[in-house]
Biopython code that builds the backbone (N, CA, C, O; Angstrom):
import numpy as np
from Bio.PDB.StructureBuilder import StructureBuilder

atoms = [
    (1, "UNK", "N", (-3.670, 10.275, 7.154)),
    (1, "UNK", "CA", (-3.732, 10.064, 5.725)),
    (1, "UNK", "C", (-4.851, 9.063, 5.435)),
    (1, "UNK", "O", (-5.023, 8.108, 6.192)),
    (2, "UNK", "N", (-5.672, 9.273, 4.278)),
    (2, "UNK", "CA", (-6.744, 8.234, 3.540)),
    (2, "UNK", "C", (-6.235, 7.257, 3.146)),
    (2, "UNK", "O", (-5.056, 7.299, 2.794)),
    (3, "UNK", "N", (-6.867, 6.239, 3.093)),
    (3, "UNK", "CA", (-6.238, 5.078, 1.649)),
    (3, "UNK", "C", (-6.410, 5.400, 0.664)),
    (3, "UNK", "O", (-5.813, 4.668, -0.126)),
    (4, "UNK", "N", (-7.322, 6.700, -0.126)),
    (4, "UNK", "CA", (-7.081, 7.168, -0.866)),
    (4, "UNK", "C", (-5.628, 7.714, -1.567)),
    (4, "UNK", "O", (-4.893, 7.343, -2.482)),
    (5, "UNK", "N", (-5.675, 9.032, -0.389)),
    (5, "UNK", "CA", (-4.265, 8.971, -0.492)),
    (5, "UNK", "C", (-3.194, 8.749, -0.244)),
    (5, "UNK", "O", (-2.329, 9.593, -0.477)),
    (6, "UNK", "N", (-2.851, 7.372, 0.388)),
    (6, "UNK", "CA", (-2.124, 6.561, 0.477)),
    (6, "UNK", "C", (-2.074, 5.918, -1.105)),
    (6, "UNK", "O", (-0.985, 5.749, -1.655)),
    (7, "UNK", "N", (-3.135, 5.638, -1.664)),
    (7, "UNK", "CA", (-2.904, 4.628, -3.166)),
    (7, "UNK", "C", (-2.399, 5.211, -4.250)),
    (7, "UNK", "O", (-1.686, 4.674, -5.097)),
    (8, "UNK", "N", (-3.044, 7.122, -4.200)),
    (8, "UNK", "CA", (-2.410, 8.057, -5.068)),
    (8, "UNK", "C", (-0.875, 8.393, -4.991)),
    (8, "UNK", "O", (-0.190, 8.726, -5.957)),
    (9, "UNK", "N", (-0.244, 8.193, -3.107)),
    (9, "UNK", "CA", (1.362, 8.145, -3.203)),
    (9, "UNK", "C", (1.996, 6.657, -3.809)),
    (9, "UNK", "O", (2.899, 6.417, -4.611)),
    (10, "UNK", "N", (1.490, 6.185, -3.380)),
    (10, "UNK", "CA", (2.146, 4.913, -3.866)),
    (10, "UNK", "C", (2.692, 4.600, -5.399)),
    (10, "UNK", "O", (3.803, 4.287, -5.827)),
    (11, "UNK", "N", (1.181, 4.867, -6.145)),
    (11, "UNK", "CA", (0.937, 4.802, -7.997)),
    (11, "UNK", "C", (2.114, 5.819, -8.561)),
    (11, "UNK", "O", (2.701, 5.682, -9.634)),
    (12, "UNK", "N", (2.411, 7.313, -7.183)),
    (12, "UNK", "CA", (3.204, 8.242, -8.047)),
    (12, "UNK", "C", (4.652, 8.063, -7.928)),
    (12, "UNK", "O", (5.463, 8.506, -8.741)),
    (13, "UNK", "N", (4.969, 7.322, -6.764)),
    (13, "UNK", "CA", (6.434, 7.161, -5.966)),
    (13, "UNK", "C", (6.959, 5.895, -6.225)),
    (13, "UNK", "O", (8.156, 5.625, -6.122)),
    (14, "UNK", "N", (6.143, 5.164, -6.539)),
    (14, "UNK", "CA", (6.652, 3.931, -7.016)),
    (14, "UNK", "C", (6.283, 2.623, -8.000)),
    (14, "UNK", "O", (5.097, 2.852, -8.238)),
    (15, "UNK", "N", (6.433, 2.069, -8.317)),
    (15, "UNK", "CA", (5.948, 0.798, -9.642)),
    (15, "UNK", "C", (4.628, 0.090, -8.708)),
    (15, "UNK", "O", (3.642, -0.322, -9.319)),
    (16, "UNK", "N", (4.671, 0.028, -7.779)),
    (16, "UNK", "CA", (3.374, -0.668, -6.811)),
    (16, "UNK", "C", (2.259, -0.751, -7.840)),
    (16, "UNK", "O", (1.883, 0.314, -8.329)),
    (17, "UNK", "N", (1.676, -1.895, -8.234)),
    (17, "UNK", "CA", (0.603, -2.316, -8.786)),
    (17, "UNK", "C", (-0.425, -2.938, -8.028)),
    (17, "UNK", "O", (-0.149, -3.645, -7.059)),
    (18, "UNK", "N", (-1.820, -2.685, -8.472)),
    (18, "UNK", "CA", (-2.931, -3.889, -8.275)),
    (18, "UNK", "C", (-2.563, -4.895, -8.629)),
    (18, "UNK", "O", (-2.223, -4.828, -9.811)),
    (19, "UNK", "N", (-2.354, -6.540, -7.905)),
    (19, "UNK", "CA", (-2.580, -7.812, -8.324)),
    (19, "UNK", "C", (-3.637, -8.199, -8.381)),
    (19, "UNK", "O", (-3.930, -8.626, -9.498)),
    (20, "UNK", "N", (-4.613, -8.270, -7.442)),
    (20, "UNK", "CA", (-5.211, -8.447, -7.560)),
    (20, "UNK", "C", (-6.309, -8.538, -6.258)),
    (20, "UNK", "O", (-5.752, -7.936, -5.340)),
    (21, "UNK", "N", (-7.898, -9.135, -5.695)),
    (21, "UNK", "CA", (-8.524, -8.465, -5.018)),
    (21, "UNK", "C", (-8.456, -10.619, -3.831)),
    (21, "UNK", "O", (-8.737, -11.764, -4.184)),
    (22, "UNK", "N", (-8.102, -10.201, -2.927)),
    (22, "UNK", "CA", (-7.876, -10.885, -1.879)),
    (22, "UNK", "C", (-9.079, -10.779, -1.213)),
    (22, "UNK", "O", (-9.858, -9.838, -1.366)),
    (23, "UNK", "N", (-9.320, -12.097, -0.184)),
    (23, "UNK", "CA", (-10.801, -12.335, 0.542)),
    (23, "UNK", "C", (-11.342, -11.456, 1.210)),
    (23, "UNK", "O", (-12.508, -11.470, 1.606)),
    (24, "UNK", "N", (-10.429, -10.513, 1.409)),
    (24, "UNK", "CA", (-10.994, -8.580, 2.238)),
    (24, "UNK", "C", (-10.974, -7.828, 1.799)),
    (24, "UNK", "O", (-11.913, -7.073, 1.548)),
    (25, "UNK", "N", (-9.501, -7.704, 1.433)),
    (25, "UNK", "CA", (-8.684, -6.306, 0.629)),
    (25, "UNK", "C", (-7.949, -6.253, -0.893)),
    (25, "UNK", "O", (-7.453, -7.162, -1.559)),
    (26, "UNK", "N", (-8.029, -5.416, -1.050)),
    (26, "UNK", "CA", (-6.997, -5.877, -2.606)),
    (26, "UNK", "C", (-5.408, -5.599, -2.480)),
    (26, "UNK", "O", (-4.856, -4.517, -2.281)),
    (27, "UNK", "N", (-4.950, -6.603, -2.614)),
    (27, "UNK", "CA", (-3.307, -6.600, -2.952)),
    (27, "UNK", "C", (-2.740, -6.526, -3.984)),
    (27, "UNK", "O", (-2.912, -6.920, -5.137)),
    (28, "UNK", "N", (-1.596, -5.629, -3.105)),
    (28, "UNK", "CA", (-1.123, -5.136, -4.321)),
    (28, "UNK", "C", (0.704, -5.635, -4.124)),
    (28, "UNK", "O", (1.156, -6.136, -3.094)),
    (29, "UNK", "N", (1.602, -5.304, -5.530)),
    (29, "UNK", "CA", (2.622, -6.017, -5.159)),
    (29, "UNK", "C", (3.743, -4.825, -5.357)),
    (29, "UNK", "O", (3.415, -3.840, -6.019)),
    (30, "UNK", "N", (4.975, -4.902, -4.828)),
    (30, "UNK", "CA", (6.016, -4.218, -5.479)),
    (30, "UNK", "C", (6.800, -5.178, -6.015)),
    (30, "UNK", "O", (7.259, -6.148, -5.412)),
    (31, "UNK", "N", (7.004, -4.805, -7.550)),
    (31, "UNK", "CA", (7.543, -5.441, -8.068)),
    (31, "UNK", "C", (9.420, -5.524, -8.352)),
    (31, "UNK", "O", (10.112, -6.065, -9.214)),
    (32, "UNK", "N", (9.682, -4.788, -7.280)),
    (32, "UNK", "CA", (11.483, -5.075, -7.138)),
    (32, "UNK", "C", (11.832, -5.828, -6.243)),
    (32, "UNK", "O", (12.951, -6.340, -6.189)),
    (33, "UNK", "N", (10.337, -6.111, -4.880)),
    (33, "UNK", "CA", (10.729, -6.984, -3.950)),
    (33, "UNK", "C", (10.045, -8.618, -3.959)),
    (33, "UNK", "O", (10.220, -9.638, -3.293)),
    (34, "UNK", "N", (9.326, -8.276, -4.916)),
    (34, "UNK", "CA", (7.638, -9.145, -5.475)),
    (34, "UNK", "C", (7.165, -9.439, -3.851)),
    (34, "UNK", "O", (6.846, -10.501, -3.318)),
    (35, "UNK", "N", (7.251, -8.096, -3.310)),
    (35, "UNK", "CA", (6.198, -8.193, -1.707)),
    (35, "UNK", "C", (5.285, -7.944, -1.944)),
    (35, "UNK", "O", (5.032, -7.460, -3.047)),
    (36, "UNK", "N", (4.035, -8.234, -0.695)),
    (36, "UNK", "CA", (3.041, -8.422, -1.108)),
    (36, "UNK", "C", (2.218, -7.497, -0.072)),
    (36, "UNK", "O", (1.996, -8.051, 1.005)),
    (37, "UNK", "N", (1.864, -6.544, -0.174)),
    (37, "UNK", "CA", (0.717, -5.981, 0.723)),
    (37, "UNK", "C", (-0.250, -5.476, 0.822)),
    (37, "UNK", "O", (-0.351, -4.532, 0.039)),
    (38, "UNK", "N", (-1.275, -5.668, 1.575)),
    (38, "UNK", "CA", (-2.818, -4.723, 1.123)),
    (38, "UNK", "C", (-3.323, -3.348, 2.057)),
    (38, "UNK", "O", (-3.202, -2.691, 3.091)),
    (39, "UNK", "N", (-4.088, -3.559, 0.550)),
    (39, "UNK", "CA", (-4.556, -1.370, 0.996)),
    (39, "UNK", "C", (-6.278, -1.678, 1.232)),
    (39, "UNK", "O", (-6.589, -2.782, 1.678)),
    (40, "UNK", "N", (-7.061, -0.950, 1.005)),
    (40, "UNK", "CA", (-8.692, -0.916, 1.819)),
    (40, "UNK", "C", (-9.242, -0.328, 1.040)),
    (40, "UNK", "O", (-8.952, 0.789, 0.611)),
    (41, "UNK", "N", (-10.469, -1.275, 0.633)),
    (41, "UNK", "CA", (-11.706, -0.730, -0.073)),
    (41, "UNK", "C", (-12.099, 0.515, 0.160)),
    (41, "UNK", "O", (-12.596, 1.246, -0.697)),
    (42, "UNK", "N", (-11.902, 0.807, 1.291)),
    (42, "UNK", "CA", (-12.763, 2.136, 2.152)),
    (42, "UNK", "C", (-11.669, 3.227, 1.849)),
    (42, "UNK", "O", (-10.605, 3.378, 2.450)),
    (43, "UNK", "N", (-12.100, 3.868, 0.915)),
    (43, "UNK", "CA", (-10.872, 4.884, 0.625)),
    (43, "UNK", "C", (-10.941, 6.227, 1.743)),
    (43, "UNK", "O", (-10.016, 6.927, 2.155)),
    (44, "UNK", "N", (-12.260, 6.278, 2.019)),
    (44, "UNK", "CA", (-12.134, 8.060, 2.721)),
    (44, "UNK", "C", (-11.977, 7.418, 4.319)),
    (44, "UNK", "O", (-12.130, 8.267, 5.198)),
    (45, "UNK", "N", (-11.775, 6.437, 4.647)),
    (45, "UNK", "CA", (-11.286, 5.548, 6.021)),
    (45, "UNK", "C", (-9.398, 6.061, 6.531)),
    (45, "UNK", "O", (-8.477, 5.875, 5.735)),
    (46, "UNK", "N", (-9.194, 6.611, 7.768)),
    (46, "UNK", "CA", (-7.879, 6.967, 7.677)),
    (46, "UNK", "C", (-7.383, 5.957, 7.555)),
    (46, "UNK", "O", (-8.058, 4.933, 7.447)),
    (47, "UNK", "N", (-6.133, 5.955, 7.537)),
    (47, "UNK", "CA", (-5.035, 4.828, 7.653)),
    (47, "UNK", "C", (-4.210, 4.675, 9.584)),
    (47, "UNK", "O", (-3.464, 5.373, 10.270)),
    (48, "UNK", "N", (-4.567, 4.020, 9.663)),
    (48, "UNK", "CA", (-3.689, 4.241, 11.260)),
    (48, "UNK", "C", (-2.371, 3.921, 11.228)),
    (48, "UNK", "O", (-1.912, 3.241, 10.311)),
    (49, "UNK", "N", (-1.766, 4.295, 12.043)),
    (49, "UNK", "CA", (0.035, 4.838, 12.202)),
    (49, "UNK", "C", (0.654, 3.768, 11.767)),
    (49, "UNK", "O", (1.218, 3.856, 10.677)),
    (50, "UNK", "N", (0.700, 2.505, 12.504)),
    (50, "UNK", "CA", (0.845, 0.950, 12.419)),
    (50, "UNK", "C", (0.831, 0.659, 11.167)),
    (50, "UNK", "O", (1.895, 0.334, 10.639)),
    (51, "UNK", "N", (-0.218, 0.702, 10.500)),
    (51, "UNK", "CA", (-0.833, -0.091, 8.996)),
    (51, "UNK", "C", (0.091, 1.156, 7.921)),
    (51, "UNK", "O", (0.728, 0.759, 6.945)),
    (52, "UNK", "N", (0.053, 2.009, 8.135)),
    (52, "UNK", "CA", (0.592, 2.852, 7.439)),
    (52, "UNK", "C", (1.761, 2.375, 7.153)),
    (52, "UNK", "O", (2.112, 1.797, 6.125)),
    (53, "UNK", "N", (2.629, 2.742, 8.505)),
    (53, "UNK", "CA", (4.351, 2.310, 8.153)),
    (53, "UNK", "C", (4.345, 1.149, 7.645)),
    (53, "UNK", "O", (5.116, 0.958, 6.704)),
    (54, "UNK", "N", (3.443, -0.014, 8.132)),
    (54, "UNK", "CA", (3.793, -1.294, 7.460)),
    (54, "UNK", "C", (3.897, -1.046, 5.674)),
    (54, "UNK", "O", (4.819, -1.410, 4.944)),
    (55, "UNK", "N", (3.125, -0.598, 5.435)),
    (55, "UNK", "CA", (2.610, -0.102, 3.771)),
    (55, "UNK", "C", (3.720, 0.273, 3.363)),
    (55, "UNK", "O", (4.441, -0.532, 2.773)),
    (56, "UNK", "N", (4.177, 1.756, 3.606)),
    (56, "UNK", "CA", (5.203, 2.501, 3.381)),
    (56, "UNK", "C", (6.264, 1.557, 3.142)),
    (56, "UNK", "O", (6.868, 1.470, 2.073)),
    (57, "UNK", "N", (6.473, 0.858, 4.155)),
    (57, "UNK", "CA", (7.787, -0.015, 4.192)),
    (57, "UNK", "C", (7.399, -1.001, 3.190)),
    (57, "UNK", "O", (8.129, -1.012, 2.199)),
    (58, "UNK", "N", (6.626, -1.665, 3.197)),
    (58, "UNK", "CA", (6.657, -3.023, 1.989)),
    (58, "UNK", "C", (6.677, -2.431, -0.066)),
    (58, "UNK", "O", (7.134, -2.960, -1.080)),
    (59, "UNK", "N", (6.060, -1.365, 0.157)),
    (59, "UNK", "CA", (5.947, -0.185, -0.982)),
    (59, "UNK", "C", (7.239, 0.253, -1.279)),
    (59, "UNK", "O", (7.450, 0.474, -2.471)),
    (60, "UNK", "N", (8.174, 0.438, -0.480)),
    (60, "UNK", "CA", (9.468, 0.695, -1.002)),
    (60, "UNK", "C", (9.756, 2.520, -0.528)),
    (60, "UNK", "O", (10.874, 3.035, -0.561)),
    (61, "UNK", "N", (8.752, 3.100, -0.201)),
    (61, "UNK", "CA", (8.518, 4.101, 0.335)),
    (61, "UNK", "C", (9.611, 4.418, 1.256)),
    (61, "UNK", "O", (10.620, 5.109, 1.117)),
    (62, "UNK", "N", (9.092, 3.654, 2.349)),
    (62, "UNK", "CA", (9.965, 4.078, 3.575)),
    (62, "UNK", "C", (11.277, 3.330, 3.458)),
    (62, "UNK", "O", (11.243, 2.457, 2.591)),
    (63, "UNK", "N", (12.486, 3.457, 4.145)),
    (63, "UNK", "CA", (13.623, 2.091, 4.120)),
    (63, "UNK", "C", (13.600, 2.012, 5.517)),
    (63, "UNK", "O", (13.564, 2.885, 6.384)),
    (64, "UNK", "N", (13.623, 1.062, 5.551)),
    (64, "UNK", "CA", (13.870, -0.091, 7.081)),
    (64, "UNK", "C", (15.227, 0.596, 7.360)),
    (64, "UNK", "O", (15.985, 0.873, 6.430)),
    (65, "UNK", "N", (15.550, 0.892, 8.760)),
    (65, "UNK", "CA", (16.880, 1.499, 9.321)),
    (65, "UNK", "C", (17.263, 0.621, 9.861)),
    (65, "UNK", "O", (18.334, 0.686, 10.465)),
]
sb = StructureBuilder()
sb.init_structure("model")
sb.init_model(0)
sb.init_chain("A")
sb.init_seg("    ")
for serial, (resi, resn, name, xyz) in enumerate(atoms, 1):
    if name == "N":
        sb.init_residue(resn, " ", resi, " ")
    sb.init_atom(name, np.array(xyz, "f"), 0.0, 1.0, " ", f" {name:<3s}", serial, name[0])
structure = sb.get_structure()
């Protein structure tokens, strides 16, 4: 998956907003957990497996088992 479309699931599946743009990446927040995690300038860049689930999971996406 892109960070593209990684940012397009996120915007559609859940409240996940831009906060704002951090010393690398821009963070973004979910606002039911007010967690905090970042996505990548480089949109057509894949996402690797690792960084992904982390996302998923802080996004509200995935649930922690």
């Amino acid at each position: 998956m892109k960070y593209s479309e990684l940012e397009k699931l996120i915007k559609q599946e859940t409240d996940c907003y831009f906060h704002r743009n951090g010393s690398r990446h821009p963070i973004w927040i979910n606002p039911e957990t007010d967690v905090l995690f970042e996505l990548s300038h480089h949109k057509s860049q894949e996402v690797k497996k690792g960084t992904l689930n982390d996302i998923l999971i802080k996004s509200g996406i995935k649930k922690v088992k």
